[in-house]
C-alpha positions in Angstrom: 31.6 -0.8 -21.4 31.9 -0.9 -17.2 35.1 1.2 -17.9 33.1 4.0 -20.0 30.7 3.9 -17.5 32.9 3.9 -14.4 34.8 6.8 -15.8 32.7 9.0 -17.0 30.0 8.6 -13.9 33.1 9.9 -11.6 34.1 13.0 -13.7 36.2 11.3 -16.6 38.7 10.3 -14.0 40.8 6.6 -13.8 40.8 7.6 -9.7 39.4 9.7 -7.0 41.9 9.0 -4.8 44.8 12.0 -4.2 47.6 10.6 -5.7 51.1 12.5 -5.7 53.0 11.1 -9.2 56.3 11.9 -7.6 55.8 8.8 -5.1 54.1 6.3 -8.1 56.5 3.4 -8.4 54.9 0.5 -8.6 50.9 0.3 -8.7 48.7 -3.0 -8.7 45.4 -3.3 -10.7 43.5 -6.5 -9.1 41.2 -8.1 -10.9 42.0 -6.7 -13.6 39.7 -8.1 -16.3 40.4 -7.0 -19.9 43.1 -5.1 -18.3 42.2 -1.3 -19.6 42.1 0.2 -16.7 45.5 -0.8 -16.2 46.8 0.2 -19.7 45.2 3.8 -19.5 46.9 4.2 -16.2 50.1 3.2 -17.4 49.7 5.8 -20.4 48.9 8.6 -17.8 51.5 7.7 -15.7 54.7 6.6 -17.8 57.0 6.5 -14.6 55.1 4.0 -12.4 55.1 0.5 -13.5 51.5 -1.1 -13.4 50.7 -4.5 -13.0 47.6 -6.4 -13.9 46.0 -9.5 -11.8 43.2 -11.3 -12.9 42.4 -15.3 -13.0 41.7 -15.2 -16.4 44.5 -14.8 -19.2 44.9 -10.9 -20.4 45.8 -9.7 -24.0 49.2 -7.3 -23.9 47.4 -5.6 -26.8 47.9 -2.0 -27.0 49.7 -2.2 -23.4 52.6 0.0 -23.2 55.9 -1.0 -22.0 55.2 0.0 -18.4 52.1 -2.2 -17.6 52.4 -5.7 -17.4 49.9 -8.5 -16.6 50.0 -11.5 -14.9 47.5 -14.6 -14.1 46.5 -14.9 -10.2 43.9 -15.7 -8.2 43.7 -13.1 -5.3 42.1 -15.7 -2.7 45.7 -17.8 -2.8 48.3 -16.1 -1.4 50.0 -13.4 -2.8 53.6 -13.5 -4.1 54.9 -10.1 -4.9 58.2 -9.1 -3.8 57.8 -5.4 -4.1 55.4 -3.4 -2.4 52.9 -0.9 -4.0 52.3 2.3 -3.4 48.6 2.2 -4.8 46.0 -0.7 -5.3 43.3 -0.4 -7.7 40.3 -2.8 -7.2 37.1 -2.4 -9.1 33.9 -4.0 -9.6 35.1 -7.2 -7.8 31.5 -7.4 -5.4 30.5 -10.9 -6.3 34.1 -12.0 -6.8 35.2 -12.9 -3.7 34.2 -15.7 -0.8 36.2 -12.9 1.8 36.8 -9.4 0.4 37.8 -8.4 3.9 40.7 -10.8 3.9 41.7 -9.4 0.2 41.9 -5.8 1.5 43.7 -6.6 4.2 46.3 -8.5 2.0 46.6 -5.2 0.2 47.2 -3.3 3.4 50.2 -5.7 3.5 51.1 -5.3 0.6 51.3 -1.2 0.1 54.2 0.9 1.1 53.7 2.8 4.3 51.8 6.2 2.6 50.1 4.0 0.1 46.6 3.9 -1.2 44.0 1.6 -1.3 41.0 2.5 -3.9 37.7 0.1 -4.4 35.4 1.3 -7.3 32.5 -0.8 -6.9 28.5 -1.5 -7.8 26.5 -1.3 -4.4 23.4 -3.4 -4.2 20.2 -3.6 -3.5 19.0 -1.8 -5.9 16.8 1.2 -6.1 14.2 2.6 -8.0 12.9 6.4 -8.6 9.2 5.3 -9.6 6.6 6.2 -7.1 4.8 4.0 -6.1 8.2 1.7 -5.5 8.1 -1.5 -7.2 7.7 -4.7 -5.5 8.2 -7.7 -5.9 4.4 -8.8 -6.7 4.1 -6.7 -9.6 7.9 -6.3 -11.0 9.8 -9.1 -12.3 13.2 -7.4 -11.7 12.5 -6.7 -8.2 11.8 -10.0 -7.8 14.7 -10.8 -10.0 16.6 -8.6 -7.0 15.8 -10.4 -4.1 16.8 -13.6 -5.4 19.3 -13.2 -6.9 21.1 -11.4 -3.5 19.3 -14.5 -1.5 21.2 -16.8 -3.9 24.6 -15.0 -3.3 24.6 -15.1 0.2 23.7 -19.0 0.3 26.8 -19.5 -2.2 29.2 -17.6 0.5 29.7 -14.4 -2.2 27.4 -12.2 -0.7 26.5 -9.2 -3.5 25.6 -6.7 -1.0 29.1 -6.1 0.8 29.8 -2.6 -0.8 28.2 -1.1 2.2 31.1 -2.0 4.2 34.2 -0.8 2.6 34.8 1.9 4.1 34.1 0.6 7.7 36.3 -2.3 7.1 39.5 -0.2 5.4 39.1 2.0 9.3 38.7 -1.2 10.8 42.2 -2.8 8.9 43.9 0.5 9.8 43.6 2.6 6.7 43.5 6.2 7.9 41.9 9.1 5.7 39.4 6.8 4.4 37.0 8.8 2.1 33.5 7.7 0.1 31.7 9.0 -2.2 28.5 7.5 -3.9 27.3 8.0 -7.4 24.0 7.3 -8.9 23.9 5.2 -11.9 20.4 4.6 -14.1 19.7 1.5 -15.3 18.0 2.5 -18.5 17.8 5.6 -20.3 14.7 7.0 -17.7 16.9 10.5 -16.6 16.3 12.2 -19.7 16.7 15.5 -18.1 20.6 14.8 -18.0 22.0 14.0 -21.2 25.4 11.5 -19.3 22.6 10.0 -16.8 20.2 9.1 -20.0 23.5 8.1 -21.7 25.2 5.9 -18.8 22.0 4.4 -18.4 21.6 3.1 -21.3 24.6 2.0 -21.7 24.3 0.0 -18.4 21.0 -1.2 -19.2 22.7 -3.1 -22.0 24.9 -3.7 -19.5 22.5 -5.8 -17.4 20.9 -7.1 -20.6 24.0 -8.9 -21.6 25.2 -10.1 -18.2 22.3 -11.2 -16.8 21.7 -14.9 -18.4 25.0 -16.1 -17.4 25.1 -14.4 -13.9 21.7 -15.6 -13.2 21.7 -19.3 -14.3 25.1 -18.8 -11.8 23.5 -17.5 -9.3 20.1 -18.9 -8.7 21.1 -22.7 -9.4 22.7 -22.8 -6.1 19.2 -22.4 -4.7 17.8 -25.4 -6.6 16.5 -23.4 -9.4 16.3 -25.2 -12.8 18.3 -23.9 -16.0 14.4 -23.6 -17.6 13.1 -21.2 -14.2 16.1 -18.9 -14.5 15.3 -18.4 -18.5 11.7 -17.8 -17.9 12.9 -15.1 -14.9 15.5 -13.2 -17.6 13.1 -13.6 -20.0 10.6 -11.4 -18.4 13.1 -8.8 -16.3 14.0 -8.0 -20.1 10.9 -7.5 -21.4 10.1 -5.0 -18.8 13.6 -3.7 -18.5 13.4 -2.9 -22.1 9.8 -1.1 -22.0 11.1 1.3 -19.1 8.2 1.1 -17.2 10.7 1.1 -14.1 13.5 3.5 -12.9 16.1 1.3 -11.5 19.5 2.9 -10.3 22.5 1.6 -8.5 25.1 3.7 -6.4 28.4 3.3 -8.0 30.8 3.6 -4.6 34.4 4.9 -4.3 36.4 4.5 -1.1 39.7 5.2 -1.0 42.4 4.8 2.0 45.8 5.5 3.2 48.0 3.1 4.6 50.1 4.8 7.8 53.7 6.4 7.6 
């Protein structure tokens, strides 16, 4: 479902980033999670040979002969012996303890010319409604704040989005570009027949990640398995009678490693 959503949101594209297919050899998808990003890629491009990270085990399903995957954790060190000449990261904002350190190990690890894309949710939040919600009044703001105070106390700060594309300059990337897209959350845009789709499909989204991600999350603050409940509990209730107009920014930075 983040795949649809992803791709669709940013003009039924796999990438924004310019890539010439006559210098695709050997591409990198980390964190790769059911690995269909990967697998589409490799069916676009049946020259390049794609290779799939994640921690977790992925099924070779369906995955053509080009596109491989293999279990790593992107924290350890990495042990490829070839370098790329593009790196695909995507929604990988509460993944890591040091994303900084990760792009830099895929600066490394590109060819001189190669390219660096991150496709990634930005939070905070925000909210079309007028008067803005707040946290008094609206469980999912509330919902918000903690759940970004908890993340920062856990050393996997949520709200690090904001700084990809200073950080890629900062690494040495040149032509870095970004560009933000609005995502709903809920199917509130009706006046745009993909917004009012995307957002409900991200609404269901949130619906089905939110449990898990919360009881996570908010135990590292010292809340109880019963408080976080009660807290998804309500931000579905009022999630689900679209009283609020909560969106995210769906960002895409992309960079160039030097000649």
């Amino acid at each position: 479902m983040q795949h649809s959503i992803i791709v669709q949101l940013i003009g039924d594209k796999l990438h924004l980033a310019p890539l010439d297919e006559n210098k695709l050899h050997n591409v990198l998808d980390l964190a790769t999670g059911t690995g269909i990003w990967a697998i589409e890629f490799a069916k676009k491009y049946p020259f390049a040979h794609i290779t799939g990270t994640d921690l977790s085990p992925v099924s070779h399903q369906g995955a053509p002969k080009n596109c491989k995957f293999i279990m790593e954790d992107a924290e350890d060190d990495w042990s490829f012996t070839e370098p790329f000449s593009y790196i695909h990261v995507r929604v990988v904002f509460s993944c890591f303890e040091d994303p900084l350190s990760i792009f830099r190990k895929a600066y490394d690890a590109l060819e001189p010319g190669g390219i660096l894309e991150l496709q990634d949710w930005e939070m905070p939040m925000g909210f079309a409604n007028e008067p803005q919600p707040d946290s008094s009044t609206s469980a999912f703001v509330r919902w918000g704040g903690v759940t970004i105070e908890a993340a920062i106390k856990r050393g996997r700060p949520l709200n690090n989005v904001q700084h990809y594309a200073r950080w890629l300059r900062e690494i040495g990337f040149e032509d870095v570009e970004e560009k933000k897209f609005v995502l709903p959350i809920g199917p509130w845009n009706n006046e745009d027949p993909l917004q009012e789709k995307l957002g409900t499909w991200q609404l269901l989204n949130m619906i089905n990640a939110m449990e898990g991600f919360t009881l996570r999350n908010l135990s590292a603050i010292g809340w109880t398995p019963e408080q976080c409940q009660a807290l998804v509990n309500e931000c579905k209730d009022e999630m689900e009678s679209r009283k609020l107009k909560p969106w995210n920014y769906i960002v895409v930075v992309w960079g160039r490693k030097p000649l």
